[in-house]
PDBQT receptor file of N, H, CA, C and O in Angstrom, charges set to zero:
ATOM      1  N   UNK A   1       5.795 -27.249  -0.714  1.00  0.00    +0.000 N 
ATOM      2  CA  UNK A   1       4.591 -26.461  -0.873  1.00  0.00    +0.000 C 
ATOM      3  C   UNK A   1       3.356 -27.282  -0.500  1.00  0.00    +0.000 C 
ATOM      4  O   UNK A   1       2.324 -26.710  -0.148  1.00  0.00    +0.000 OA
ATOM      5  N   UNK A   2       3.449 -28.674  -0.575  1.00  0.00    +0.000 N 
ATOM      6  H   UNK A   2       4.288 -29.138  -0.861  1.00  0.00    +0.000 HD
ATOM      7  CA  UNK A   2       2.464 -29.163  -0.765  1.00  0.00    +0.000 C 
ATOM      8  C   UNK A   2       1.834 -29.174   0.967  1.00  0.00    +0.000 C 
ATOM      9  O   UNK A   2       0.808 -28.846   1.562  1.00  0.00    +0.000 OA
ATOM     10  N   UNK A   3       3.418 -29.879   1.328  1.00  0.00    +0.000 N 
ATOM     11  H   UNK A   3       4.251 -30.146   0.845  1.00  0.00    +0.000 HD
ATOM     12  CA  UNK A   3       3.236 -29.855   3.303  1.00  0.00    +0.000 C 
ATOM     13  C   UNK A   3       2.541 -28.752   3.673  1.00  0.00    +0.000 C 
ATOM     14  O   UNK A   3       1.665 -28.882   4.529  1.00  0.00    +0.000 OA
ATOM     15  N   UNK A   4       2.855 -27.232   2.988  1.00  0.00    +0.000 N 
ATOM     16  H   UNK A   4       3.566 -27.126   2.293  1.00  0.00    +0.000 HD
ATOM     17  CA  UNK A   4       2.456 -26.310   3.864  1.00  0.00    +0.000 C 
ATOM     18  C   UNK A   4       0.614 -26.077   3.863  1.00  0.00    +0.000 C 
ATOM     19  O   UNK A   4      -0.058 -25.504   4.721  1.00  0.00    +0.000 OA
ATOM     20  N   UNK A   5       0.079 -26.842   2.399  1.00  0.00    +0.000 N 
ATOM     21  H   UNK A   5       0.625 -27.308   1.702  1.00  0.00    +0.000 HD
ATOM     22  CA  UNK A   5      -1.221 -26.812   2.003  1.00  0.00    +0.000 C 
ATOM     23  C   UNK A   5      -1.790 -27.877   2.736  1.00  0.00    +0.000 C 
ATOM     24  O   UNK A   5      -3.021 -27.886   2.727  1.00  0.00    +0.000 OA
ATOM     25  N   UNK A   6      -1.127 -28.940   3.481  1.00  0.00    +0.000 N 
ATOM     26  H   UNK A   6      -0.127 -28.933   3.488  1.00  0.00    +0.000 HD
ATOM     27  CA  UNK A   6      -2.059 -30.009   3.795  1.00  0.00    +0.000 C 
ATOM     28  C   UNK A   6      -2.251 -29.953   5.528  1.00  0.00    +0.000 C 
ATOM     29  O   UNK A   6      -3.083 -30.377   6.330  1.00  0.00    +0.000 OA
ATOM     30  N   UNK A   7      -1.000 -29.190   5.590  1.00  0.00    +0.000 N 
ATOM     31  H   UNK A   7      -0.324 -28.846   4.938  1.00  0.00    +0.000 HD
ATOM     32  CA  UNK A   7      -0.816 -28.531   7.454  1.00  0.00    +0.000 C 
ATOM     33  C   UNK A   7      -2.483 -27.400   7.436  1.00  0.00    +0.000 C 
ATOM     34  O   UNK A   7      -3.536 -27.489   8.067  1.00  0.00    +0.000 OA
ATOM     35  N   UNK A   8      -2.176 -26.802   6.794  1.00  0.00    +0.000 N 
ATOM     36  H   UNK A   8      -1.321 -26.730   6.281  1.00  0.00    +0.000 HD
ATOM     37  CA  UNK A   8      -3.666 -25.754   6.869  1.00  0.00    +0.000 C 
ATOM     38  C   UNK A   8      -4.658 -26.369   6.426  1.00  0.00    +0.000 C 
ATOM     39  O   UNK A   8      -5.708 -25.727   6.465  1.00  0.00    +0.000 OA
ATOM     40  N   UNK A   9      -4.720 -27.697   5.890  1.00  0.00    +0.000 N 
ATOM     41  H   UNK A   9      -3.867 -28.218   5.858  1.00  0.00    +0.000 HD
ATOM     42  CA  UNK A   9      -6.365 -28.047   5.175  1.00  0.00    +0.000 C 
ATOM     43  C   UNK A   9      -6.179 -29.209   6.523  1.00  0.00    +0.000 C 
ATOM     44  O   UNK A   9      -7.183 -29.903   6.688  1.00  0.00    +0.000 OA
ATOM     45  N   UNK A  10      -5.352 -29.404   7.206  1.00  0.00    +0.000 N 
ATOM     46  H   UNK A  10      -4.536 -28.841   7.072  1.00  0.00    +0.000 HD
ATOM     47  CA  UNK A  10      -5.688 -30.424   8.636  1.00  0.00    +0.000 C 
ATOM     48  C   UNK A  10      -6.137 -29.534   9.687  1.00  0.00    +0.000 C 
ATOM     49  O   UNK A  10      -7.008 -29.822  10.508  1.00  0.00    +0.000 OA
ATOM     50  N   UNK A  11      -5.490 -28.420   9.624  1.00  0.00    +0.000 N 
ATOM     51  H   UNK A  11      -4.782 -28.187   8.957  1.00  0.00    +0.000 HD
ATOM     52  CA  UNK A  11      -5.424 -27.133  10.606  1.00  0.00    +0.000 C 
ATOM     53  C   UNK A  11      -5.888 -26.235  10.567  1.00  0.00    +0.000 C 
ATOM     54  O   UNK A  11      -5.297 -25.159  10.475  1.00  0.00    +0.000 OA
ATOM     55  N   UNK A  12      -7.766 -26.468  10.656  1.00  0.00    +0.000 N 
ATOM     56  H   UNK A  12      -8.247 -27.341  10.731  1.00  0.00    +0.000 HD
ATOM     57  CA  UNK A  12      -8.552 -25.199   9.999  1.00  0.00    +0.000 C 
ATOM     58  C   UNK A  12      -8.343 -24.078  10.673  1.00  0.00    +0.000 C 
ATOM     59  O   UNK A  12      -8.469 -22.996  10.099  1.00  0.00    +0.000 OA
ATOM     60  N   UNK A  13      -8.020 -24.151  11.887  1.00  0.00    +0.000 N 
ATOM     61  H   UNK A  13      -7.918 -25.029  12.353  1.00  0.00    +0.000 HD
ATOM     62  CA  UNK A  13      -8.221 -22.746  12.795  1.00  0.00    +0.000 C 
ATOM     63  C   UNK A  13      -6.957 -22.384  12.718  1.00  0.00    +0.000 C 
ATOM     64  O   UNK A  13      -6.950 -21.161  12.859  1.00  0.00    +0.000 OA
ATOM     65  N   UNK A  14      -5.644 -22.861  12.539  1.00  0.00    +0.000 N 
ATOM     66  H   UNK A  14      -5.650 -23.854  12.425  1.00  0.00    +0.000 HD
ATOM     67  CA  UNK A  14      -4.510 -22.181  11.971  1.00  0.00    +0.000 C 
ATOM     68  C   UNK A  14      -4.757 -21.494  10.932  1.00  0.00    +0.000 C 
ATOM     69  O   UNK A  14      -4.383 -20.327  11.054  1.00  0.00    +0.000 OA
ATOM     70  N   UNK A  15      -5.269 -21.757   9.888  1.00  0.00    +0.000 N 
ATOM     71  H   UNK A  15      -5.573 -22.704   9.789  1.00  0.00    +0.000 HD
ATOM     72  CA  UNK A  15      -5.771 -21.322   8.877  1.00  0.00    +0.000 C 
ATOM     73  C   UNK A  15      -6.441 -20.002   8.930  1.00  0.00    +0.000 C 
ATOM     74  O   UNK A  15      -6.293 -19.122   8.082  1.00  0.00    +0.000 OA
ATOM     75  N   UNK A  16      -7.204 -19.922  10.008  1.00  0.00    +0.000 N 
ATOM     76  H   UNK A  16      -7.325 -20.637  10.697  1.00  0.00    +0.000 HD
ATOM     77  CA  UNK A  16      -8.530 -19.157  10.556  1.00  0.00    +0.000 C 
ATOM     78  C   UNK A  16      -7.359 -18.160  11.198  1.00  0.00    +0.000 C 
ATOM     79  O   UNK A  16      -7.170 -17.110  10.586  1.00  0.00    +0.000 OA
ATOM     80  N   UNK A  17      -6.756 -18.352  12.096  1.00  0.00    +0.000 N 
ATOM     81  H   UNK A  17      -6.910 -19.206  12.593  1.00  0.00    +0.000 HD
ATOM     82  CA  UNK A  17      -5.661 -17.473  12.458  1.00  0.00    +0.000 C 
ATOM     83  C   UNK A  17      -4.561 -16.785  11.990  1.00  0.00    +0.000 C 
ATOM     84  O   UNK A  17      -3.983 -15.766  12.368  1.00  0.00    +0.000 OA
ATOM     85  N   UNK A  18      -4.390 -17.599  11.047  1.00  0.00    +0.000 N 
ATOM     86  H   UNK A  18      -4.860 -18.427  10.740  1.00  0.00    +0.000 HD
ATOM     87  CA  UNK A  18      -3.000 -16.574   9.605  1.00  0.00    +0.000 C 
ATOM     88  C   UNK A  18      -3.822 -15.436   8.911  1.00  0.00    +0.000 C 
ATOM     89  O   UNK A  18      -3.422 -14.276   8.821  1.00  0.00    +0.000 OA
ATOM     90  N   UNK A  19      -4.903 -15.856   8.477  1.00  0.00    +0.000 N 
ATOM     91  H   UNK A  19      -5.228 -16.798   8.550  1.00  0.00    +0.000 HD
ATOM     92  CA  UNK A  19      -5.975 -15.151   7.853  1.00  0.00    +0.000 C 
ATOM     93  C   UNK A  19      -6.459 -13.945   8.341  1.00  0.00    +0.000 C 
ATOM     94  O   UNK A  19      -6.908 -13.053   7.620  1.00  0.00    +0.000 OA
ATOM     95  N   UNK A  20      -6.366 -13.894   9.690  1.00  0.00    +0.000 N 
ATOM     96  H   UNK A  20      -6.002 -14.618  10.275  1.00  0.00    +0.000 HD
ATOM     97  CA  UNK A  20      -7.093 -12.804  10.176  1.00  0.00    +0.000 C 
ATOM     98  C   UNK A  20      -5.804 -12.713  10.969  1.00  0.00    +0.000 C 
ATOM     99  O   UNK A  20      -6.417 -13.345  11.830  1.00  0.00    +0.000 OA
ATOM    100  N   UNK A  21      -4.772 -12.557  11.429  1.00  0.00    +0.000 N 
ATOM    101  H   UNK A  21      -4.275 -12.043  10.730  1.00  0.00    +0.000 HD
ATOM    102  CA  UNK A  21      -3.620 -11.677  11.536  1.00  0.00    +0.000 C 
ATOM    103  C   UNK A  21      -3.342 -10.729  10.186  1.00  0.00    +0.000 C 
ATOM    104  O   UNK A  21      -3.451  -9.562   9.810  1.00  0.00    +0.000 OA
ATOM    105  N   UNK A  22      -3.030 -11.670   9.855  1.00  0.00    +0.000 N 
ATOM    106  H   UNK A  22      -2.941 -12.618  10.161  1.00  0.00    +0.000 HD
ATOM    107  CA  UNK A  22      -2.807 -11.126   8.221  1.00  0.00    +0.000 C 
ATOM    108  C   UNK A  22      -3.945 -10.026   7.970  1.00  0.00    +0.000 C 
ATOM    109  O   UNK A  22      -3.380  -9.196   7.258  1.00  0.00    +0.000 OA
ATOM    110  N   UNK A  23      -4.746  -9.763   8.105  1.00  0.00    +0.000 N 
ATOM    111  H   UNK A  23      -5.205 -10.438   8.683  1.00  0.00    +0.000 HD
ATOM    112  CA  UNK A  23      -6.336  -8.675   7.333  1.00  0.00    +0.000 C 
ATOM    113  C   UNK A  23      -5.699  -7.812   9.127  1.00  0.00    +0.000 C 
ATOM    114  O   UNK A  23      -6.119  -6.657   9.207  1.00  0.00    +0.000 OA
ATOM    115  N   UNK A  24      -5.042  -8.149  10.077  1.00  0.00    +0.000 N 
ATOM    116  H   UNK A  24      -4.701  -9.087  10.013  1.00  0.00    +0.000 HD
ATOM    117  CA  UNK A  24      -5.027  -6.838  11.282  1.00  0.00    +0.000 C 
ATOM    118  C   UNK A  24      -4.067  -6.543  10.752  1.00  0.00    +0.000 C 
ATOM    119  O   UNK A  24      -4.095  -5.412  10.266  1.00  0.00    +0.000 OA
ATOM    120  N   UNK A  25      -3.230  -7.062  10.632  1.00  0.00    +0.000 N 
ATOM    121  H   UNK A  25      -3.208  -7.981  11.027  1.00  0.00    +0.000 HD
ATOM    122  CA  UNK A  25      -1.652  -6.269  10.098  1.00  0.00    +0.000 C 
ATOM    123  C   UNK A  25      -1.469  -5.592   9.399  1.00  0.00    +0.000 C 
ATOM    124  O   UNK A  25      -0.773  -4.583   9.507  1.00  0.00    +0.000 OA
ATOM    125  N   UNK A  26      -2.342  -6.161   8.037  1.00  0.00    +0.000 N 
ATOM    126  H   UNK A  26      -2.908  -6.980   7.950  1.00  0.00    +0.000 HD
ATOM    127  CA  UNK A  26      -2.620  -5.264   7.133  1.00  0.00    +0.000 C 
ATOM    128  C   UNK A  26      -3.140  -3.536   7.346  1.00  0.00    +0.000 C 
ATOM    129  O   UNK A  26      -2.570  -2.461   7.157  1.00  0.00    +0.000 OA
ATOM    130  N   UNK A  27      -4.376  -3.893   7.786  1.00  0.00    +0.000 N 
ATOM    131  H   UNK A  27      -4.838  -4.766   7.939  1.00  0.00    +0.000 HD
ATOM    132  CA  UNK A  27      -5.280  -2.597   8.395  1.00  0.00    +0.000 C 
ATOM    133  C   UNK A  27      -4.411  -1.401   9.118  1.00  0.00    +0.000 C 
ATOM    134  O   UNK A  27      -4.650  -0.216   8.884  1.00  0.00    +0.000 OA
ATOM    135  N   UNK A  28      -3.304  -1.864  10.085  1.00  0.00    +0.000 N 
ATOM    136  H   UNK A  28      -3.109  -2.827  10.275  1.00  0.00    +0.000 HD
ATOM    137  CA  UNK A  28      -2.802  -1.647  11.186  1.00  0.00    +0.000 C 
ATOM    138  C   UNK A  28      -1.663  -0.611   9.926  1.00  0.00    +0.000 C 
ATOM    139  O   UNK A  28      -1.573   0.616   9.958  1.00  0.00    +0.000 OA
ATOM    140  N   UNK A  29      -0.950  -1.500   8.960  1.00  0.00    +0.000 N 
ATOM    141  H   UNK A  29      -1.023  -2.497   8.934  1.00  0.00    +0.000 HD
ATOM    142  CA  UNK A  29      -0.069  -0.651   8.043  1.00  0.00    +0.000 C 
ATOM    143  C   UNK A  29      -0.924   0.167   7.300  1.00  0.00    +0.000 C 
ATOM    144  O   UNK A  29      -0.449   1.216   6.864  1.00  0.00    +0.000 OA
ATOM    145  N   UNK A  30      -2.139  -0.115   7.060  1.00  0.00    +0.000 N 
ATOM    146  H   UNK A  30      -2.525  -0.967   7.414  1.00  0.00    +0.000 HD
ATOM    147  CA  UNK A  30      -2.356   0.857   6.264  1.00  0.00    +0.000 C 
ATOM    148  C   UNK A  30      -2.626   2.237   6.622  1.00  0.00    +0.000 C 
ATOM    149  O   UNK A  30      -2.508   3.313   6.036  1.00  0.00    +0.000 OA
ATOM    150  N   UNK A  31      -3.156   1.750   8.145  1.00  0.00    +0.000 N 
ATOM    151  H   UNK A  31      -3.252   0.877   8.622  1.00  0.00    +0.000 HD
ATOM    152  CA  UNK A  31      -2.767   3.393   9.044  1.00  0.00    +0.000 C 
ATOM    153  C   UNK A  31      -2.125   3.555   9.064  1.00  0.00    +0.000 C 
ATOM    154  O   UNK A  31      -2.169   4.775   9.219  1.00  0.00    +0.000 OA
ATOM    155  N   UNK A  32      -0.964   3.234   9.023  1.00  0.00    +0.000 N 
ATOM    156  H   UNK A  32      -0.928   2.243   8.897  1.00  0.00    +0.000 HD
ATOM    157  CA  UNK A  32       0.575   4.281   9.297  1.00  0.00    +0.000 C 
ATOM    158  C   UNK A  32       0.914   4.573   7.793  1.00  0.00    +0.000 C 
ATOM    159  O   UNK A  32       1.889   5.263   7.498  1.00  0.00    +0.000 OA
ATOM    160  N   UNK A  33       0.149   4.072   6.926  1.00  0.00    +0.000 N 
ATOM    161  H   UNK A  33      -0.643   3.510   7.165  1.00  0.00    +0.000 HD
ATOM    162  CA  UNK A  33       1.129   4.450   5.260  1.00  0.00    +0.000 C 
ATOM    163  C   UNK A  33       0.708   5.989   5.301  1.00  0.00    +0.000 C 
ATOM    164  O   UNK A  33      -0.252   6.428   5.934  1.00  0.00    +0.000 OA
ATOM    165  N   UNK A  34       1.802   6.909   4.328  1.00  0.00    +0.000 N 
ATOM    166  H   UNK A  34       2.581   6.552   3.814  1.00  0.00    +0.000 HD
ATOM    167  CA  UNK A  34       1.199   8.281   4.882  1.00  0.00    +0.000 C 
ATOM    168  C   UNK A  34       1.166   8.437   3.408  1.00  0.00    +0.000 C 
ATOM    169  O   UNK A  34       2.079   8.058   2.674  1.00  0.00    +0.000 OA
ATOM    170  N   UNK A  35      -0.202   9.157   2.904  1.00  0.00    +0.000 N 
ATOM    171  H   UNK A  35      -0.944   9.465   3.500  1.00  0.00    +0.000 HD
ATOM    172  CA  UNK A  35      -0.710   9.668   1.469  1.00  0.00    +0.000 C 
ATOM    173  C   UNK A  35      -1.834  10.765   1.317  1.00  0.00    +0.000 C 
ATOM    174  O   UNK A  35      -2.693  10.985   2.171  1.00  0.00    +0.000 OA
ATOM    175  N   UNK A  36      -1.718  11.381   0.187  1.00  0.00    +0.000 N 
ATOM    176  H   UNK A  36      -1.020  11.203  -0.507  1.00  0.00    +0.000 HD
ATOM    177  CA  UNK A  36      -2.743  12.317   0.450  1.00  0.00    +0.000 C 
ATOM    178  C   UNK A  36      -3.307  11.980  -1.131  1.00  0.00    +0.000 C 
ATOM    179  O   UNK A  36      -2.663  11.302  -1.931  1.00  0.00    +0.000 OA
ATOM    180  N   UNK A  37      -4.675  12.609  -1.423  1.00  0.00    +0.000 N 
ATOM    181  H   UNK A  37      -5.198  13.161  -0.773  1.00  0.00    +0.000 HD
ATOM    182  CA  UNK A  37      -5.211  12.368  -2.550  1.00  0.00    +0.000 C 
ATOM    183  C   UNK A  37      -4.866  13.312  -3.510  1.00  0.00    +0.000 C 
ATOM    184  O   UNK A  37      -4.576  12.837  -4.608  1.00  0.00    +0.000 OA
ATOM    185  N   UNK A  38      -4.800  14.946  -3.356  1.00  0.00    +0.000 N 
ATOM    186  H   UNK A  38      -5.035  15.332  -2.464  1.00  0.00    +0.000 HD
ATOM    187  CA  UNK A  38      -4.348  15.310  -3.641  1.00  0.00    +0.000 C 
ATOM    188  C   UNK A  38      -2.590  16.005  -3.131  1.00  0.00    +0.000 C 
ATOM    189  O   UNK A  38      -2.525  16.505  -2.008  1.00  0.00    +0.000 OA
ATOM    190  N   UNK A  39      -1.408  15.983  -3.932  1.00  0.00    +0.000 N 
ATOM    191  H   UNK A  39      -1.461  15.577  -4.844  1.00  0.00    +0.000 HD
ATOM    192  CA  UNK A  39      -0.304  15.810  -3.263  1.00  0.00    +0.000 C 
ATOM    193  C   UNK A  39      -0.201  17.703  -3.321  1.00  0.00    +0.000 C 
ATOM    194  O   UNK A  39      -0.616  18.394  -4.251  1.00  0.00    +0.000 OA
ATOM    195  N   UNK A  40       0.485  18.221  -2.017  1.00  0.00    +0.000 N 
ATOM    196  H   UNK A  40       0.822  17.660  -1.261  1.00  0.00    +0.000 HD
ATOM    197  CA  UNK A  40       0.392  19.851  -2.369  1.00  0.00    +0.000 C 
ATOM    198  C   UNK A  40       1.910  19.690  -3.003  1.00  0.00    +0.000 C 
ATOM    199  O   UNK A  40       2.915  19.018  -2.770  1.00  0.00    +0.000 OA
ATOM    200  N   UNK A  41       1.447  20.788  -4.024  1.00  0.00    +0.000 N 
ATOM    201  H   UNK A  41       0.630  21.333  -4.214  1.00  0.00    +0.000 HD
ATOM    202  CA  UNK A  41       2.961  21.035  -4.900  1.00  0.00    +0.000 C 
ATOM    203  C   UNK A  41       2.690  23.092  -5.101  1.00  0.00    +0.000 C 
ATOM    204  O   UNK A  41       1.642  23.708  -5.292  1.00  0.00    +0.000 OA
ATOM    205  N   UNK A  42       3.566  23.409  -5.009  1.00  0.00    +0.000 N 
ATOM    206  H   UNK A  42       4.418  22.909  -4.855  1.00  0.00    +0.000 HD
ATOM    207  CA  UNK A  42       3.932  24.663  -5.335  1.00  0.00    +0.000 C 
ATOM    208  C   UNK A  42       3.816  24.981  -6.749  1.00  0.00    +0.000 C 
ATOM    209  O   UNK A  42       4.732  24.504  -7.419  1.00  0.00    +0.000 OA
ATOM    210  N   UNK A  43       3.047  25.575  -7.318  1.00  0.00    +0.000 N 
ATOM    211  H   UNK A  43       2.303  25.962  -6.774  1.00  0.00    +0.000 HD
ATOM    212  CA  UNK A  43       3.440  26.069  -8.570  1.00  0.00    +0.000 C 
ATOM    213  C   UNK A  43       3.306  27.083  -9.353  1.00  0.00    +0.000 C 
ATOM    214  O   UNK A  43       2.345  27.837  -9.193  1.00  0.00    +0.000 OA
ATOM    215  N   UNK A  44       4.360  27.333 -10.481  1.00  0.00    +0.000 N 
ATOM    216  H   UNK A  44       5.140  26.721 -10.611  1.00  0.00    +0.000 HD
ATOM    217  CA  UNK A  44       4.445  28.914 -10.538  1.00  0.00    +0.000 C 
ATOM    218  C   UNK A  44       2.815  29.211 -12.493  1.00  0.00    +0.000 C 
ATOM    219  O   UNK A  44       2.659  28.498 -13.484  1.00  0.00    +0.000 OA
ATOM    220  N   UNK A  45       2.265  30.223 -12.165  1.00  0.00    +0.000 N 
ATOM    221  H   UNK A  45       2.391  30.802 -11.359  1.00  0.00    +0.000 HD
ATOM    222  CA  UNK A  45       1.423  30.613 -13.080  1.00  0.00    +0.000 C 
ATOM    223  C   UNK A  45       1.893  30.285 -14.617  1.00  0.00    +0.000 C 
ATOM    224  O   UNK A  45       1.330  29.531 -15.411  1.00  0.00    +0.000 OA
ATOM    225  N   UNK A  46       3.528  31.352 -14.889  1.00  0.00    +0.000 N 
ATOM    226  H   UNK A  46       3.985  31.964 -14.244  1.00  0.00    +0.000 HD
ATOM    227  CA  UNK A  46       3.731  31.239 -15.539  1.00  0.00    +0.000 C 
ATOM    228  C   UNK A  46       5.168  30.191 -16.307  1.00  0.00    +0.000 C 
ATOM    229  O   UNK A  46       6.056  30.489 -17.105  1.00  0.00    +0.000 OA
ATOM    230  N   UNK A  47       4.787  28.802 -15.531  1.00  0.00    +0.000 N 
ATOM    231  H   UNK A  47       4.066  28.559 -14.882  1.00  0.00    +0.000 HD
ATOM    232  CA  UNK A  47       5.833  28.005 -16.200  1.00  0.00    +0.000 C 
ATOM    233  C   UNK A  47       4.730  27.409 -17.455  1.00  0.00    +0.000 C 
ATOM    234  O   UNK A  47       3.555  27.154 -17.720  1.00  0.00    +0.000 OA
ATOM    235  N   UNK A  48       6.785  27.426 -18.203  1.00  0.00    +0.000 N 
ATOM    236  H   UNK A  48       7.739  27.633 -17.988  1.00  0.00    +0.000 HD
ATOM    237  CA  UNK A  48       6.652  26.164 -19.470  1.00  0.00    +0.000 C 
ATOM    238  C   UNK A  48       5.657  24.669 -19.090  1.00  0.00    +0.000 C 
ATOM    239  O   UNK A  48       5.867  23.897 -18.154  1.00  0.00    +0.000 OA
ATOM    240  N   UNK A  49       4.685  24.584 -20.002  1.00  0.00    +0.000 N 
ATOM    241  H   UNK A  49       4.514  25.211 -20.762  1.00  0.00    +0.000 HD
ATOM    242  CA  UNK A  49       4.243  23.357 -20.016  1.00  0.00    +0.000 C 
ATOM    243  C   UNK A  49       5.470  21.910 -19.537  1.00  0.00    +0.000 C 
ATOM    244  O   UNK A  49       5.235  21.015 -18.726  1.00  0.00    +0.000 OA
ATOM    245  N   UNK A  50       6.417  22.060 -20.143  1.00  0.00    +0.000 N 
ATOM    246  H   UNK A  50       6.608  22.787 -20.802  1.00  0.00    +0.000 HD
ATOM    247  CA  UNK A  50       7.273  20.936 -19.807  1.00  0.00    +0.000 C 
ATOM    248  C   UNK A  50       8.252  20.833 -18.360  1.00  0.00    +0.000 C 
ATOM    249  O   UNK A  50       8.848  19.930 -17.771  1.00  0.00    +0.000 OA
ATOM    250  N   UNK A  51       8.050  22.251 -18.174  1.00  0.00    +0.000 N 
ATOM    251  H   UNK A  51       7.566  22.984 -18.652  1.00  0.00    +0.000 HD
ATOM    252  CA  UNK A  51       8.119  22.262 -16.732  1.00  0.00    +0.000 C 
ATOM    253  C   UNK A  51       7.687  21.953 -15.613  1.00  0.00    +0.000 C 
ATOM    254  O   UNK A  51       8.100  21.571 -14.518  1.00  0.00    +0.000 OA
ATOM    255  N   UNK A  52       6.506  22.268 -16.269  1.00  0.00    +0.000 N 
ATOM    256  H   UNK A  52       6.170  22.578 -17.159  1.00  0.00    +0.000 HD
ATOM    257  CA  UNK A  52       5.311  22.044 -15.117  1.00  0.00    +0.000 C 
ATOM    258  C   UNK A  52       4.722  20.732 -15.055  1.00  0.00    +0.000 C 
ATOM    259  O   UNK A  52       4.029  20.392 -14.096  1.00  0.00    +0.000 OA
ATOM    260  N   UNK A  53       5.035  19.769 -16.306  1.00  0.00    +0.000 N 
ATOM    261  H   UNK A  53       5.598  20.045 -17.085  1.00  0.00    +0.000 HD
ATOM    262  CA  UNK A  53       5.271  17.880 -16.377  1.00  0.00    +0.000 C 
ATOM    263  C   UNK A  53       5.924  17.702 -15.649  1.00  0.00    +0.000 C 
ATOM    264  O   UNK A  53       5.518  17.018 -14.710  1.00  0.00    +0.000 OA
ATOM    265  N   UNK A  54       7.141  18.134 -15.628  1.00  0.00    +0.000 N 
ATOM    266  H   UNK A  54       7.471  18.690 -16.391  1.00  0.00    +0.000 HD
ATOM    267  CA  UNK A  54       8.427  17.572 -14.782  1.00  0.00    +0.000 C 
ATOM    268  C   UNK A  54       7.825  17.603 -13.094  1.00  0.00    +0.000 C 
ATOM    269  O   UNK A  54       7.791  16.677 -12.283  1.00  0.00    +0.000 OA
ATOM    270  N   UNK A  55       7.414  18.931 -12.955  1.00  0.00    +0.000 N 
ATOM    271  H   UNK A  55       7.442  19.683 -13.614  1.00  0.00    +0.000 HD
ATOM    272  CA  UNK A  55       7.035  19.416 -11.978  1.00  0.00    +0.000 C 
ATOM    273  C   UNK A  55       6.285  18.213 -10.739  1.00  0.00    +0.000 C 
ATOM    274  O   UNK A  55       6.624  17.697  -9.674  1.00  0.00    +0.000 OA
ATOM    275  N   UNK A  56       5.048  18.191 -11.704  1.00  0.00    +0.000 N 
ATOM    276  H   UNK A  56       4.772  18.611 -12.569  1.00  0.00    +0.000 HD
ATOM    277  CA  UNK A  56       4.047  16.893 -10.830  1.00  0.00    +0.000 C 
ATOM    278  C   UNK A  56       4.430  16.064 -10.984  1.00  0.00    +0.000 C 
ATOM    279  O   UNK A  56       4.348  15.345  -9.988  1.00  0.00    +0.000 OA
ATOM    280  N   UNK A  57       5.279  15.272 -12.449  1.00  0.00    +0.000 N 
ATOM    281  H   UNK A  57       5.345  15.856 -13.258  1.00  0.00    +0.000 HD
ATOM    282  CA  UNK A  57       5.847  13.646 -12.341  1.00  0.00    +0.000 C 
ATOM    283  C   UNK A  57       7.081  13.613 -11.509  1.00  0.00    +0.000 C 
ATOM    284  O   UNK A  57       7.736  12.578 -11.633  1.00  0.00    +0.000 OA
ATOM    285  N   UNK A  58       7.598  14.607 -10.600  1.00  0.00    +0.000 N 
ATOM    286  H   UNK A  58       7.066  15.448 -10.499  1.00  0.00    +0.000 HD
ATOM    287  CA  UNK A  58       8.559  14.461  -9.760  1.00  0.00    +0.000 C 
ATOM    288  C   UNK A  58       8.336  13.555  -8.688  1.00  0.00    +0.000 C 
ATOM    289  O   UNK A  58       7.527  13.890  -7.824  1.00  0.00    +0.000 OA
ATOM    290  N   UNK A  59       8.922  12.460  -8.602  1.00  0.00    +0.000 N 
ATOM    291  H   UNK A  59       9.580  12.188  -9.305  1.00  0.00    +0.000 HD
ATOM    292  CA  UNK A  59       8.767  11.487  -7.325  1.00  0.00    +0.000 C 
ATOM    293  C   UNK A  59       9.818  12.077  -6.136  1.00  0.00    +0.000 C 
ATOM    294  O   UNK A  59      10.940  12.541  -6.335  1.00  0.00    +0.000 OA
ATOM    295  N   UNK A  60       9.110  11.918  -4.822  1.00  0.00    +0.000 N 
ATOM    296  H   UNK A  60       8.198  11.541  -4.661  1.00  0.00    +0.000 HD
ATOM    297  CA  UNK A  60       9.845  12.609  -3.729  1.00  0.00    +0.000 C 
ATOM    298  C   UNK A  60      10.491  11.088  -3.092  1.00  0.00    +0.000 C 
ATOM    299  O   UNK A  60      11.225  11.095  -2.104  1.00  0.00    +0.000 OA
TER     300      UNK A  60
């Protein structure tokens, strides 16, 4: 661990370059992650309360 800390504190612009790959790559996945804020769910008027828990805490 220590090698890999003293390679980057000799190697500022390596440093400078992991750093900012790393923040594009990132950016780059976070466009492709697919989410919505609100998730559409179907639902019926007259369900049971505990139904309708189940309903939205359903993970797809």
């Amino acid at each position: 661990m220590r090698s890999i800390i003293n390679y980057f504190i000799k190697n500022q612009i390596a440093a400078n370059l992991l750093m900012i790959s790393i923040l594009i790559f990132g950016y780059f996945g976070l466009q492709r992650m697919k989410s919505t804020f609100f998730p559409e769910k179907s639902l019926s008027p007259n369900q049971h309360p505990l139904g309708l828990s189940r309903c939205i805490a359903r993970r797809n």
